[in-house]
N, C-alpha and C positions, 0 to 999 in steps of 0.2 A: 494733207501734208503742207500745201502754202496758207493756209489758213495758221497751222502752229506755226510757219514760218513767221509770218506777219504779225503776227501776236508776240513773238519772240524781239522784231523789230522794234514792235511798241512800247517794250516792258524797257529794252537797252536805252530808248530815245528817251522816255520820262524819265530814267533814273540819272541818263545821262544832264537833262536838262534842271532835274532838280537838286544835282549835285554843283553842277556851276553857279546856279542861282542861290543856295546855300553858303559857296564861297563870297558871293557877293554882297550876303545880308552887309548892312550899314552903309553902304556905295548909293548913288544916287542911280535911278533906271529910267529909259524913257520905252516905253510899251506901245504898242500898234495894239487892237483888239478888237472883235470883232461885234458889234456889227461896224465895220471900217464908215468914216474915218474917224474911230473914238482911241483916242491917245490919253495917256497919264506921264505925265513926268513925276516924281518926288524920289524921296527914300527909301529902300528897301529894307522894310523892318525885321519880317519872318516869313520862313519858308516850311509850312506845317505839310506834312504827307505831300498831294499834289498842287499846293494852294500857297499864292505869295499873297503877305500884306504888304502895302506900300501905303505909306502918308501922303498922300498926293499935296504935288508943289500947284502945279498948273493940269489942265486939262480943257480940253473944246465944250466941255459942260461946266461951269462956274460953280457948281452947287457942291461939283465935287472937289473944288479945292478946299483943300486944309481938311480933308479929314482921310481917315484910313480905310482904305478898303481893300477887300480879297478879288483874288482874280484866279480863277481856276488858269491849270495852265494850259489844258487845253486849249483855250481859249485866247493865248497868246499869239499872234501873225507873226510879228517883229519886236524883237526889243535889244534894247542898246544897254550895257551898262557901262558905267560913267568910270573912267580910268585919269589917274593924273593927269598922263598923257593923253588922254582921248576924251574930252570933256564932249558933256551933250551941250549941243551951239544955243543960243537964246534964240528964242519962237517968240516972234510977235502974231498974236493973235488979233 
């Protein structure tokens, strides 16, 4: 029985979390992801089944700036999306 519980949890939390993140396609996101401390800033292009693309602005790896990548969402820690009012701050790296 808490095994369907949990599972029940998990099914609410991804649907939940890929339905906000859906609202957000074209919004700019800044992502925490694991193995910590790898971050993405950029655009958020599409959000396919479980799986966001973003065009990355900046990130702690250079190699991944300026191009698109997928991020399961499992694999998401933390992430911010960018609102008029709530702009993501400038990072100097």
């Amino acid at each position: 029985m808490l095994q369907q519980v949990d599972q029940n949890v998990n099914h609410i939390r991804e649907a939940a979390l890929v339905e906000e993140l859906s609202q957000a396609v074209g919004n700019r996101i800044l992502i925490l992801i694991e193995p910590y401390p790898f971050f993405l800033v950029g655009e958020l292009v599409e959000v396919r089944g479980d799986t966001i693309f973003v065009l990355v602005e900046l990130s702690n790896i250079p190699e991944f700036d300026n191009i698109n990548v997928r991020v399961h969402i499992d694999d998401i820690q933390v992430y911010f999306v960018e609102t008029p009012d709530n702009p993501i701050p400038e990072i100097r790296l």
